[in-house]
C-alpha positions in Angstrom: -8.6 8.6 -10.1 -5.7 6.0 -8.9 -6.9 2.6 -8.2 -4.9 -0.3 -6.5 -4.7 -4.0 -7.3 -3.5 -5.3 -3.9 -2.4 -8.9 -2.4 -2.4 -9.4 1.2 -1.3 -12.7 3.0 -1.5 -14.4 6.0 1.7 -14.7 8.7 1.9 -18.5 7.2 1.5 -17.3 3.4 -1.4 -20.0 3.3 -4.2 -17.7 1.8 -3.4 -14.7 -1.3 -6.3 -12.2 -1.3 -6.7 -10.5 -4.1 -8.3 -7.0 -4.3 -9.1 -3.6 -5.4 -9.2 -0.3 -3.9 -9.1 3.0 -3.7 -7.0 4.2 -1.0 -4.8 1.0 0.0 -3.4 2.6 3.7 -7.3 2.9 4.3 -7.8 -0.5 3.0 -5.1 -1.9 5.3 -6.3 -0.3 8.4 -10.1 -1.5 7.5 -8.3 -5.2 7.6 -6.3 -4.5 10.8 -9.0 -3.0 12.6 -11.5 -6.1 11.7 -8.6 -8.6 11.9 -11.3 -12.0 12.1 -13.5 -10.8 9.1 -12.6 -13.6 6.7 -10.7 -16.0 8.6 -10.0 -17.2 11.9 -6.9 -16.0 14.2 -4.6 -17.8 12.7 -5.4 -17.0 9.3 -5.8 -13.1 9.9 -5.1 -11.4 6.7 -2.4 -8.6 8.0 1.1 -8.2 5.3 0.9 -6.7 2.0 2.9 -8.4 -0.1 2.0 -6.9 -4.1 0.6 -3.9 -5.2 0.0 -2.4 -8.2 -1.3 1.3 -8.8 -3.1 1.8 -12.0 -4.4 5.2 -13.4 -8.1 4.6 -14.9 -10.6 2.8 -13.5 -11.9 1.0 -16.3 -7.9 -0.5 -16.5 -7.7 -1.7 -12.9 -11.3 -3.5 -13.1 -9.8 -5.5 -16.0 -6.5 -6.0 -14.2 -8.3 -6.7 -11.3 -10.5 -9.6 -12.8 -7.2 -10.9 -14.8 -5.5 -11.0 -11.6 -7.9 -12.7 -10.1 -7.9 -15.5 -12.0 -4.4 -16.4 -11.4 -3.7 -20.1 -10.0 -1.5 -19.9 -6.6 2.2 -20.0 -8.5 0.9 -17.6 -10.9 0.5 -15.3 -8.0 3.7 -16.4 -6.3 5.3 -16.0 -8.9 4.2 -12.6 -9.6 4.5 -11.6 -5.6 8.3 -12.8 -5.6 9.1 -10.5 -9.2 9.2 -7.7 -7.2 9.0 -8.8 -3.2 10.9 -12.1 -3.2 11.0 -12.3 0.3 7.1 -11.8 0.9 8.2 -8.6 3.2 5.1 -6.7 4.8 4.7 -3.4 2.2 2.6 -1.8 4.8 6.0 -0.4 6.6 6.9 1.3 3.8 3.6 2.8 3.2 3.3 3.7 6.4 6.8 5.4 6.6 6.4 7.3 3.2 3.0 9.0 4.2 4.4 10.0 7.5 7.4 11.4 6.2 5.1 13.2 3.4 3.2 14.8 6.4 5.8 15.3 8.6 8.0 17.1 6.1 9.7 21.0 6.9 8.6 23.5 5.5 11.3 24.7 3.3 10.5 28.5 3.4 13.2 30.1 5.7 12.0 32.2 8.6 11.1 35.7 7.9 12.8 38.1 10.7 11.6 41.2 12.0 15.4 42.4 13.0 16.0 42.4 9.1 17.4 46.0 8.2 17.2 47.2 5.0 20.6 46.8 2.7 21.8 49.9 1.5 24.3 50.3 -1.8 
C-alpha cells in the first residue's frame, strides 16, 4: 500500500511539519478542517510544500524517521529541489483528483436508430 512523506508550512514558512500518511488529500482536509490543532492562527499549518510517495511501508517509516531528522536548511533545501518557490501542492492535488472523477466516459453512445449494414 502507498504511503506519503509530506511537508506542510505555515503562510510565513516559519514552522516545516514533517509527516506520514496514508491518503495525503485526506490528511490535508483533517489539517484544514482543525486549522488551530498545533498552533495558533497565525501559525495554522495549511500549504503543502514536499511530498514524497513511497511504495512499502516498511520504506516510508525509514524515510519518514530520516526525514525527520533533518535540520531546517536540510529541509529547505530539499522543499526548493523540486518546489522552489514554496507553491501550495494542495491545488494540484485537488485539480488532478477532480479531473480523475470528473473524466468522460469514452464509450460512444449506443443508438437505437442504428440499422443494420448490408454488403
Amino acid at each position: 500500500m502507498k504511503r506519503f512523506i509530506y511537508i506542510i508550512t505555515d503562510r510565513n514558512r516559519t514552522n516545516l511539519h514533517v509527516g506520514l500518511c496514508a491518503d495525503l488529500l485526506k490528511t490535508l482536509e483533517f489539517y484544514s478542517q482543525m486549522p488551530n490543532l498545533f498552533f495558533d492562527n497565525s501559525r495554522q499549518l495549511s500549504r503543502l510544500v514536499y511530498f514524497e510517495e513511497i511504495n512499502t511501508e516498511e520504506q516510508a517509516v525509514e524515510r519518514f524517521k530520516y526525514v525527520s531528522t533533518f535540520t531546517r536548511p536540510m529541509k529547505e533545501k530539499m522543499i526548493r529541489a523540486v518546489n522552489p518557490d514554496w507553491i501550495d501542492l494542495t491545488v494540484g492535488l485537488n485539480a488532478e483528483r477532480s479531473a480523475r472523477f470528473a473524466r468522460p466516459q469514452m464509450r460512444p453512445a449506443i443508438s437505437s436508430n442504428r440499422r443494420a449494414v448490408t454488403v
